[in-house]
C-alpha positions in Angstrom: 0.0 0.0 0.0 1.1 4.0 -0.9 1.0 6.6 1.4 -2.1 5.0 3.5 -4.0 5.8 0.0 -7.3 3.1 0.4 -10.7 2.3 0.8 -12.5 -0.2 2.8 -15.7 -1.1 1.2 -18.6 -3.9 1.9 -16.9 -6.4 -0.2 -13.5 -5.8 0.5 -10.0 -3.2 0.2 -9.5 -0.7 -2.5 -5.5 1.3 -2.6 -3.0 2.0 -4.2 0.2 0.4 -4.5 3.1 0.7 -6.5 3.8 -2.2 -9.5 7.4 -3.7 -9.8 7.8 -1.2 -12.7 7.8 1.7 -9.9 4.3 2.7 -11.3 1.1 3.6 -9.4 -2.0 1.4 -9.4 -5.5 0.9 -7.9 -5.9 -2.3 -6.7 -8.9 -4.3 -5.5 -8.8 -7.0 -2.7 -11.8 -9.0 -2.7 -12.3 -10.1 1.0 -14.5 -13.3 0.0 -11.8 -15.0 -2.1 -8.8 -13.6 -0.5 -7.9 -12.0 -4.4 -6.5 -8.9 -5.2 -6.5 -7.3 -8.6 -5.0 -4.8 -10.5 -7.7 -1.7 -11.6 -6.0 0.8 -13.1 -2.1 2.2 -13.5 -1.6 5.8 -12.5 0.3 7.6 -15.3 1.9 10.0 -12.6 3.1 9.7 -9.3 0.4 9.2 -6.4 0.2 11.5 -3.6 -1.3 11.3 -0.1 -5.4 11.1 -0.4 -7.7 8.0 -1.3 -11.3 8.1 -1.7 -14.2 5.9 -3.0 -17.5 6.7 -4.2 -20.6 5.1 -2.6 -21.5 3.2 -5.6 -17.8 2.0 -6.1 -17.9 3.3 -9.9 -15.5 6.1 -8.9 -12.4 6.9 -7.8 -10.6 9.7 -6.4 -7.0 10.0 -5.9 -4.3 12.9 -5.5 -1.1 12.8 -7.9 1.8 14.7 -8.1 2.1 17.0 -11.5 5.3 19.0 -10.8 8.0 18.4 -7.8 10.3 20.8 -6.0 12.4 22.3 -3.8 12.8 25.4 -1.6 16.3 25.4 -0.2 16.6 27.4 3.2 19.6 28.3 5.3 19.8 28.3 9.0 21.9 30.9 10.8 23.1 30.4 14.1 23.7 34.2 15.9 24.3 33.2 18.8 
Protein backbone atom coordinates (compact mmCIF):
# COMPACT_ATOMS: atom_id res chain seq x y z
CA UNK A 1 0.00 0.00 0.00
CA UNK A 2 1.13 4.04 -0.91
CA UNK A 3 0.96 6.57 1.39
CA UNK A 4 -2.10 4.98 3.51
CA UNK A 5 -4.03 5.78 0.05
CA UNK A 6 -7.25 3.13 0.43
CA UNK A 7 -10.74 2.33 0.80
CA UNK A 8 -12.54 -0.19 2.76
CA UNK A 9 -15.73 -1.12 1.21
CA UNK A 10 -18.56 -3.91 1.86
CA UNK A 11 -16.91 -6.43 -0.16
CA UNK A 12 -13.53 -5.80 0.53
CA UNK A 13 -9.96 -3.20 0.17
CA UNK A 14 -9.55 -0.69 -2.53
CA UNK A 15 -5.49 1.26 -2.58
CA UNK A 16 -2.96 2.04 -4.17
CA UNK A 17 0.15 0.39 -4.50
CA UNK A 18 3.14 0.72 -6.48
CA UNK A 19 3.80 -2.16 -9.51
CA UNK A 20 7.41 -3.68 -9.75
CA UNK A 21 7.85 -1.22 -12.70
CA UNK A 22 7.76 1.70 -9.86
CA UNK A 23 4.25 2.73 -11.34
CA UNK A 24 1.10 3.65 -9.43
CA UNK A 25 -2.01 1.40 -9.36
CA UNK A 26 -5.46 0.86 -7.93
CA UNK A 27 -5.91 -2.35 -6.74
CA UNK A 28 -8.92 -4.34 -5.49
CA UNK A 29 -8.84 -6.98 -2.68
CA UNK A 30 -11.82 -9.02 -2.69
CA UNK A 31 -12.31 -10.06 0.97
CA UNK A 32 -14.51 -13.35 0.02
CA UNK A 33 -11.84 -14.96 -2.15
CA UNK A 34 -8.80 -13.58 -0.49
CA UNK A 35 -7.93 -11.95 -4.40
CA UNK A 36 -6.47 -8.90 -5.23
CA UNK A 37 -6.47 -7.34 -8.63
CA UNK A 38 -4.97 -4.85 -10.48
CA UNK A 39 -7.69 -1.71 -11.55
CA UNK A 40 -5.99 0.77 -13.10
CA UNK A 41 -2.15 2.22 -13.49
CA UNK A 42 -1.63 5.78 -12.46
CA UNK A 43 0.25 7.55 -15.32
CA UNK A 44 1.87 9.96 -12.59
CA UNK A 45 3.05 9.73 -9.33
CA UNK A 46 0.36 9.18 -6.43
CA UNK A 47 0.23 11.50 -3.65
CA UNK A 48 -1.28 11.35 -0.10
CA UNK A 49 -5.44 11.12 -0.35
CA UNK A 50 -7.65 8.00 -1.32
CA UNK A 51 -11.29 8.06 -1.68
CA UNK A 52 -14.20 5.92 -3.00
CA UNK A 53 -17.51 6.66 -4.16
CA UNK A 54 -20.60 5.08 -2.60
CA UNK A 55 -21.54 3.15 -5.62
CA UNK A 56 -17.84 2.03 -6.15
CA UNK A 57 -17.89 3.31 -9.87
CA UNK A 58 -15.48 6.07 -8.90
CA UNK A 59 -12.37 6.89 -7.77
CA UNK A 60 -10.62 9.69 -6.37
CA UNK A 61 -6.97 9.96 -5.86
CA UNK A 62 -4.32 12.90 -5.51
CA UNK A 63 -1.12 12.82 -7.87
CA UNK A 64 1.81 14.73 -8.11
CA UNK A 65 2.07 16.99 -11.49
CA UNK A 66 5.33 18.99 -10.83
CA UNK A 67 7.96 18.43 -7.80
CA UNK A 68 10.34 20.75 -6.02
CA UNK A 69 12.40 22.28 -3.82
CA UNK A 70 12.82 25.45 -1.58
CA UNK A 71 16.32 25.44 -0.21
CA UNK A 72 16.64 27.40 3.17
CA UNK A 73 19.59 28.28 5.26
CA UNK A 74 19.76 28.29 8.97
CA UNK A 75 21.95 30.94 10.84
CA UNK A 76 23.08 30.39 14.14
CA UNK A 77 23.68 34.16 15.93
CA UNK A 78 24.28 33.20 18.81
Amino acid sequence: MYAGNYAVVNGGIYFIAQTREARFAVHFFNSSSGKTRQLATIPKTASWGFSVSPDEHRILYTQVDREGADLMRVENFR
